[in-house]
Each structure stands twice: as C-alpha cells, then as structure tokens.
C-alpha positions as CSV (number, residue, x, y, z in Angstrom):
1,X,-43.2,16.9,-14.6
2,X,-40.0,17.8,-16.3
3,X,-39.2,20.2,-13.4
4,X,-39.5,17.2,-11.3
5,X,-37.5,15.0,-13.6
6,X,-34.7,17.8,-13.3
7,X,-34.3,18.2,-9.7
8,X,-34.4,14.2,-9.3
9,X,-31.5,13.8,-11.7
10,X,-30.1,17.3,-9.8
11,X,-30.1,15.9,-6.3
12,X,-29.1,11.8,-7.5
13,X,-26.6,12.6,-9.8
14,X,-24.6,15.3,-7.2
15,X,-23.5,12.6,-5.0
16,X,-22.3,10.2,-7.9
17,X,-20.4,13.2,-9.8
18,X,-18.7,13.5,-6.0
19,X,-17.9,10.4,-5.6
20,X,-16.4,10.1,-9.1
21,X,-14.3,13.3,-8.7
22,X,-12.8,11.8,-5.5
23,X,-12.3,8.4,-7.2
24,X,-10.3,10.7,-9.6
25,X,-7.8,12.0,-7.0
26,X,-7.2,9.0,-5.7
27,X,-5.8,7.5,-9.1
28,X,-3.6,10.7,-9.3
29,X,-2.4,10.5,-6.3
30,X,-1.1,7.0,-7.2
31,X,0.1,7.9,-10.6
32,X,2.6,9.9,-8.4
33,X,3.0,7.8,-5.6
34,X,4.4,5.4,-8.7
35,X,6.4,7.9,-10.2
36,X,8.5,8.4,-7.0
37,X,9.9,5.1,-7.3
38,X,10.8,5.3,-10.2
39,X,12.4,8.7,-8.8
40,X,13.4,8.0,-5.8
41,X,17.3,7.8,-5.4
42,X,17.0,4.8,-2.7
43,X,14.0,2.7,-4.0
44,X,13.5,-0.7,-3.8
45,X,11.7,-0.9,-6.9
46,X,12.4,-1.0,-10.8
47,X,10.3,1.0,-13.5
48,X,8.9,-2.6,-14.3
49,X,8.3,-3.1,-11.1
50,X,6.0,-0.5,-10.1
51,X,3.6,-2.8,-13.1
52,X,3.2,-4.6,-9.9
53,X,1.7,-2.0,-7.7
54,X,-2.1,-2.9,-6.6
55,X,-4.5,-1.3,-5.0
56,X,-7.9,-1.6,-4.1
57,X,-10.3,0.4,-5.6
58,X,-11.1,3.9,-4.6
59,X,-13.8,4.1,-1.9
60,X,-14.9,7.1,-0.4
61,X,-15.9,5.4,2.3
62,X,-12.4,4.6,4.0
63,X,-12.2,8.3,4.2
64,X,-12.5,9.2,7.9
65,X,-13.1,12.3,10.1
66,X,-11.3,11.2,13.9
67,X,-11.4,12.9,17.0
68,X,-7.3,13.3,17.8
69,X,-6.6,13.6,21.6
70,X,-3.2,14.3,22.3
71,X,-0.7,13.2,24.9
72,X,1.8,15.6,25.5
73,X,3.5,13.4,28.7
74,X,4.5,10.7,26.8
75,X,7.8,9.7,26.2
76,X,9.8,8.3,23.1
77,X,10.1,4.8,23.1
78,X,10.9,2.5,20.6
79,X,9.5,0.7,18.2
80,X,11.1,-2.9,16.5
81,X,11.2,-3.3,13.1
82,X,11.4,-5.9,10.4
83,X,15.3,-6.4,10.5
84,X,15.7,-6.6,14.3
85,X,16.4,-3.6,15.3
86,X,14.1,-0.4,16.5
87,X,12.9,2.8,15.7
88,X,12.9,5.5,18.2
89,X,9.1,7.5,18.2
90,X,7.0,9.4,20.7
91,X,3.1,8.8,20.9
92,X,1.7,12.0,19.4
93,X,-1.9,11.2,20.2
94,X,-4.8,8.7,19.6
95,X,-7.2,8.5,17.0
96,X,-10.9,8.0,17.3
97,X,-13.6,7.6,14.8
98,X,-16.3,5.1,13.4
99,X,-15.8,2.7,9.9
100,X,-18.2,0.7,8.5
101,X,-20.3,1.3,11.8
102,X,-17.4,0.3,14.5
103,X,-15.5,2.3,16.9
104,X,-11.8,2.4,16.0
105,X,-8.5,4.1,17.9
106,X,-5.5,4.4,16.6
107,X,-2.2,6.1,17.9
108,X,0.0,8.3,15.9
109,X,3.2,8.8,16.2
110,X,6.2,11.8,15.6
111,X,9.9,11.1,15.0
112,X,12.1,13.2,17.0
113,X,15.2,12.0,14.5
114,X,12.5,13.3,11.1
115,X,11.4,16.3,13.2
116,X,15.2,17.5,12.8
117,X,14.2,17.8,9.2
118,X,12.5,21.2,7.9
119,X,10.6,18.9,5.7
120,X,9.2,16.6,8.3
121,X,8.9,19.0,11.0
122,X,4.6,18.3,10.9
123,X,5.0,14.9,10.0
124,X,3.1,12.0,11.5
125,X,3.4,8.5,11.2
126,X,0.3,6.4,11.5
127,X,1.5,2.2,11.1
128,X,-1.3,-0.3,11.1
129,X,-1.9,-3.8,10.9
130,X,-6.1,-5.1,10.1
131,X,-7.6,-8.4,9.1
132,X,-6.5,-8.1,4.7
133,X,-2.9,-8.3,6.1
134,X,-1.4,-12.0,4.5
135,X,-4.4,-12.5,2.4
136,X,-4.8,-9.3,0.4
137,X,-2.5,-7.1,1.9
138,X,1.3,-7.4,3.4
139,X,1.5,-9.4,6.0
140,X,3.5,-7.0,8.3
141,X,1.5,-4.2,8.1
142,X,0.8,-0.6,6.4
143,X,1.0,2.5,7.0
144,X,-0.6,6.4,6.7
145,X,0.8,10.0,6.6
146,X,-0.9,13.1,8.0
147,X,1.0,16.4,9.1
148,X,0.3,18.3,11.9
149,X,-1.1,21.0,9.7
150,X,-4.1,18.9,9.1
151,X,-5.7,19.2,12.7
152,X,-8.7,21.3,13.1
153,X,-10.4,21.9,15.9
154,X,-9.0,18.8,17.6
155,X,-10.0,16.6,14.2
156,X,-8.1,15.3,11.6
157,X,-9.3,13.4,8.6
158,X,-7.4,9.6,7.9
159,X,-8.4,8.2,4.1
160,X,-7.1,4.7,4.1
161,X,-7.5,4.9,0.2
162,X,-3.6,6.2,0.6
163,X,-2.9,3.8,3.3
164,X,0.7,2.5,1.6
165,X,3.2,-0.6,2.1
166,X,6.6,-0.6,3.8
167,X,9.6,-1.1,1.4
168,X,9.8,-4.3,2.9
169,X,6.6,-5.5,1.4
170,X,8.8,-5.6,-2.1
171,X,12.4,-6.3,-0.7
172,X,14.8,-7.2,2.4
173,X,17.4,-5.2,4.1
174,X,15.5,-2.5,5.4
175,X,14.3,-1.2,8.9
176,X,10.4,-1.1,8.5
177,X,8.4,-0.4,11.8
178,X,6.0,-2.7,12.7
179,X,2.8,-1.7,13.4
180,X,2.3,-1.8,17.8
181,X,-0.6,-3.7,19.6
182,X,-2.5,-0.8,19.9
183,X,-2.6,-0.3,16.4
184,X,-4.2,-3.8,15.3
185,X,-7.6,-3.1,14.1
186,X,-9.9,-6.0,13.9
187,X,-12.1,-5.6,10.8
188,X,-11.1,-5.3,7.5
189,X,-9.3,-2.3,6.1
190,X,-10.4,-2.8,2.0
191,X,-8.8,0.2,1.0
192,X,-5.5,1.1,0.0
193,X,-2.3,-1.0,-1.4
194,X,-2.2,-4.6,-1.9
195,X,0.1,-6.9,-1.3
196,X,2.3,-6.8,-3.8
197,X,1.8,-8.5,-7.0
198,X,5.4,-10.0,-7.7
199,X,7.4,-12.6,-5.7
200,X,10.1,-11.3,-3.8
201,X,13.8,-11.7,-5.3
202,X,12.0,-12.5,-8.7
C-alpha cells in the first residue's frame, strides 16, 4: 500500500512540480522584461510606471508547438502603423497550430531594415490582434518574438505567456505596427500583458 501511495503522489505530483517550474520562468522573464524599461535609453515608461504593468497569469497552456511553412516568393510590403505612417516587412512564413482545441494561422514576419542589425539578423516579428483586445488587453493589438534559430524541423514553439504590448499601449508619438487581417484571431488570447493599468498622459 505505501508503494502504491508513492508512485501516486510520483506520477500526480510530476506534472504540478512542471507546471510550477514554468509558472517560475514566466515571472522572471517579466521581472526583466520590467527592468528594461526602466533601462532602456528610449522608453516610454517611468520606474513608477512599470507598477502598472499587468499580466495575466502564467498558463502553460498558451504555450504552443506550430507547424511554420515558409514563403520564400514573397515580397516586402508595408505595414501601417498607429501614427499614419508604415512599416516596411516581408512575410516570413505562416504559423499553424491548435489552442484551446481550434485551428489557428498566423504570419510572421522579418524586417529587412532590423536584418541590417547583427543583433536582429534571426529576428521575427509575430503582431496580433484576438477577442481580450479593448476589454482586457490594448485595443490595437500585441505582439511576439521568436528568432529564426528557434525552427526545428519545420516547427517552432509560440508561448503567448510573453505575448507583449506596443509602446503605444502606454504613450503617443510612436510608429507601432498594427497587427494585418490575417493576423486577427477569433477566440480569446488569455495570456500575456494587459492593458495597461494607468491612464494615458496621467
């Protein structure tokens, strides 16, 4: 009986211990997100401001494996942002892969001006826009990092636990891309950053 009792904890308690050591990375990987505006030369936000970060909880379940398919014809084209005017990007590829039981796509997308960059070289740009945005998230949309050096075999794993606003969730005057048609998913993204919790030119 107590070997029994042993291997039930064992195989119950396995999963929760996971689950709590990814819950764990998430919150550090905010702690730093915070610190770099607080670092950041250019940011929009105060040290008191960051107080007004939000996020939803940690939810392991917003982490993603998707099947990337790439398109190597197409062209840059550009995509408007907040202030008016546009961003120039090429469609990298498209995204497929299952949440909460539905098929999703997504396109990503590279920046020829950030590819100019050694330290952007990989980069990929992921903006999307899902039913939170204007109740519990900002309205115009947010947005996801991965790097090229994340694709294997053809996959790439998306956790929308870092999924992250524009500055112009916080402040005006600058050029934040919004997130294309194609990138409007139609179910509930709970996962990530809130809107943010102070008024605008408080």
């Amino acid at each position: 009986m107590k070997n029994v009792l042993i291997l039930f904890f064992v195989i119950f308690s396995i999963p929760s211990a996971r689950a709590q050591s990814y819950a764990d990375s998430i919150e550090r990987y905010r702690e730093s997100y915070r610190q770099e505006f607080i670092d950041h030369e250019h940011s929009p936000l105060s040290v008191q401001d960051t107080s007004f970060l939000r996020f939803f909880a940690p939810d392991i379940k917003y982490r993603v494996t998707a099947e990337l398919k790439l398109t190597p014809e197409a062209t840059p084209f550009k995509i408007p942002t907040s202030s008016g005017k546009s961003k120039t990007y090429r469609k990298y590829g498209v995204l497929n892969f299952t949440l909460r039981g539905e098929p999703c796509k997504l396109e990503v997308y590279e920046s020829p001006e950030l590819m100019k960059k050694e330290e952007f070289k990989d980069h990929l740009f992921i903006p999307f826009k899902d039913l939170t945005n204007y109740e519990e998230t900002y309205g115009g949309g947010r947005y996801l990092d991965v790097s090229r050096n994340e694709i294997v075999n053809h996959t790439i794993v998306i956790d929308f636990n870092k999924a992250y606003n524009p500055y112009c969730a916080y402040t005006d005057g600058y050029n934040c891309p919004i997130p294309p048609e194609a990138n409007r998913l139609s179910l509930k993204i709970e996962a990530g950053e809130k809107m943010f919790g102070k008024k605008m030119h408080e």
